[in-house]
N, C-alpha and C positions, 0 to 999 in steps of 0.2 A: 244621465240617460239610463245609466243602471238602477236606480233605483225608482225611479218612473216608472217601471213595467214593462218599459216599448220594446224592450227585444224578449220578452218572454215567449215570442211564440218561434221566436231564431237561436234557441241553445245552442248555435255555432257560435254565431256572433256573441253572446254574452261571455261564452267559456273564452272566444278570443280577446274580446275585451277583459275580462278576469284575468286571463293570463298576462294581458297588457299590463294593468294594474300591479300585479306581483312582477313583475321584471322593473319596472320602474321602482317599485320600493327595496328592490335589491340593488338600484342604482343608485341611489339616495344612499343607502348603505354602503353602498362602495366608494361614494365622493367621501361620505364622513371618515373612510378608511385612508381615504388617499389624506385627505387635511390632517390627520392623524399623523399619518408616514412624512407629510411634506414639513410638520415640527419636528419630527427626529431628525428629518435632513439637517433644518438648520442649527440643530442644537449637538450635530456631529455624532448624535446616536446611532447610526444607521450606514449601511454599505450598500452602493449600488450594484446590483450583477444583469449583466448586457445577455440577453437572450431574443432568438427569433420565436416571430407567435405569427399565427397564421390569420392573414387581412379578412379572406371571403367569410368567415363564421361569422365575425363581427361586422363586414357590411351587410351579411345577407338578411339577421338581427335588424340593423339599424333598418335597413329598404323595409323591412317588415312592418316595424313599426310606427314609422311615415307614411308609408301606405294606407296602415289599420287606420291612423288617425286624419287623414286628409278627406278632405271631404269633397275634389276630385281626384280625378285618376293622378296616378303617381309614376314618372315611369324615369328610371336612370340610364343613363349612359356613361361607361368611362369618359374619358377627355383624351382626343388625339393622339395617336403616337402610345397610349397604355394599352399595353397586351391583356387580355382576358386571363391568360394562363396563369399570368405574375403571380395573382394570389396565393 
């Protein structure tokens, strides 16, 4: 679709799509890191340290990008009984 032309006249959408693109290839990057760390695990080179990380950044990411890509509408909802706040 990008390099078709078809959103040339929507510079939103392309720079979104672009930016889609770079996030995904830093994703890529990031598994090969993680396959990377998941051999020091087993080969005992490595030490795990337990820390909190914050959920909403990483789901609001992900809805984003399900969204950008879906081709209709997209729409989430927690599941029963989960607080909004949790995050």
């Amino acid at each position: 679709m990008l390099r078709s032309g078809r959103l040339d006249p929507y510079p939103d959408k392309r720079e979104k799509h672009f930016q889609i693109l770079q996030d995904e290839s830093e994703y890529l990057l990031s598994l090969t890191n993680k396959v990377l760390t998941l051999s020091k695990l087993e080969n005992y080179q490595l030490r795990l340290v337990k820390e909190e990380v914050q959920l909403r950044p990483m789901l609001e990411d992900l809805i984003g990008k399900y969204t950008a890509k879906a081709e209709k509408p997209v729409h989430f909802f927690p599941p029963a009984g989960v607080g909004v706040g949790v995050c």
